[in-house]
N, C-alpha and C positions, 0 to 999 in steps of 0.2 A: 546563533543557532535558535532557530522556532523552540517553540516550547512544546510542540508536539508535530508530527508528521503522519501520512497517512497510507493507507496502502486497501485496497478492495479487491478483497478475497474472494473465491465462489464459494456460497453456502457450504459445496460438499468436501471441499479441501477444509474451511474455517473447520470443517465437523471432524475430522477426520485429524486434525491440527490438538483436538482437546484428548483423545489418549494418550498421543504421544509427548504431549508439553511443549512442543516445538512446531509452528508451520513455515512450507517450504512448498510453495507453488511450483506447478508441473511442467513451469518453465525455468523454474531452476535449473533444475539438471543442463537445460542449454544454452544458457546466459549467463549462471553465475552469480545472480544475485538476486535481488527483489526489488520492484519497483515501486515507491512510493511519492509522493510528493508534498507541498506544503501545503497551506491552505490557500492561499493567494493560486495556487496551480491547480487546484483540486478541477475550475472549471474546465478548464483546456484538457485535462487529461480526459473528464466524461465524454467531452466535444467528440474527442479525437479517437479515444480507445476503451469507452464503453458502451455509447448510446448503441441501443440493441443487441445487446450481447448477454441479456437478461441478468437476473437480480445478483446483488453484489451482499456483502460483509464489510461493513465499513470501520476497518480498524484503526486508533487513533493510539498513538504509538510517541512511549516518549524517549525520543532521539539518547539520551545522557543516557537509558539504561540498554543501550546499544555496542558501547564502549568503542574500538578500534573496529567493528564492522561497516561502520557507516561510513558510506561517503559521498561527495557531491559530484557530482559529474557533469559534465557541460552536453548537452544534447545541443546538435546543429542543426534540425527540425522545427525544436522552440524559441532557440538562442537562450536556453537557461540553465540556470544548475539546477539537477536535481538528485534526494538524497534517496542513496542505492543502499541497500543493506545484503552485506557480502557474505553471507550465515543464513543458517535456520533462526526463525525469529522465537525466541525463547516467549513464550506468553504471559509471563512476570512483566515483559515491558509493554503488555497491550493496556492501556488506562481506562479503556471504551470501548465498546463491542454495538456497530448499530447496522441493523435492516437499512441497504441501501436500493432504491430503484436509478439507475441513473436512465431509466427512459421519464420518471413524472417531472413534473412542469418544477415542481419545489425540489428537485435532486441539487439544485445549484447553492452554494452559498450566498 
């Protein structure tokens, strides 16, 4: 298991995330979980399902304080596993909270 995994939030949910102690994107409701990925994946995920979709919250999320929500899932798009968290994400387990742009040239790892 990574020692941390990631997930990029919009500003107004991250914001919306700190009264309630809990965030839970607006696609929950029709998916079921949250998408996140690891660091090795972080680029193919901007690639594919951020570039231009303006500025992100780049939450950096440690997997152990997730418990029995997390889990890995095999996408056949990427051919990879990646780690879904099946809950509201409690903000106890966010480690790092950063400004992300994934359209600048240094968004990549």
């Amino acid at each position: 298991m990574p020692a941390l995994i990631y997930h990029f939030a919009r500003p107004e949910e991250w914001q919306a995330a700190q009264a309630s102690g809990h965030y839970r994107p607006s696609e929950f409701s029709d998916e079921g979980f949250i998408h996140c990925a690891t660091e090795a994946q972080i680029a193919g995920v901007v690639q594919r399902h951020l570039r231009g979709k303006g500025p992100r919250i780049k939450l950096s999320i440690d997997p152990l304080a997730l418990g029995d929500s997390l889990h890995y899932e095999w996408s056949e798009a990427s051919q990879d596993l990646y780690p879904h968290i099946f809950a509201a994400l409690p903000l106890a387990a966010v480690r790092a909270v950063q400004a992300f742009d994934p359209d600048a040239v240094d968004a990549l790892p």
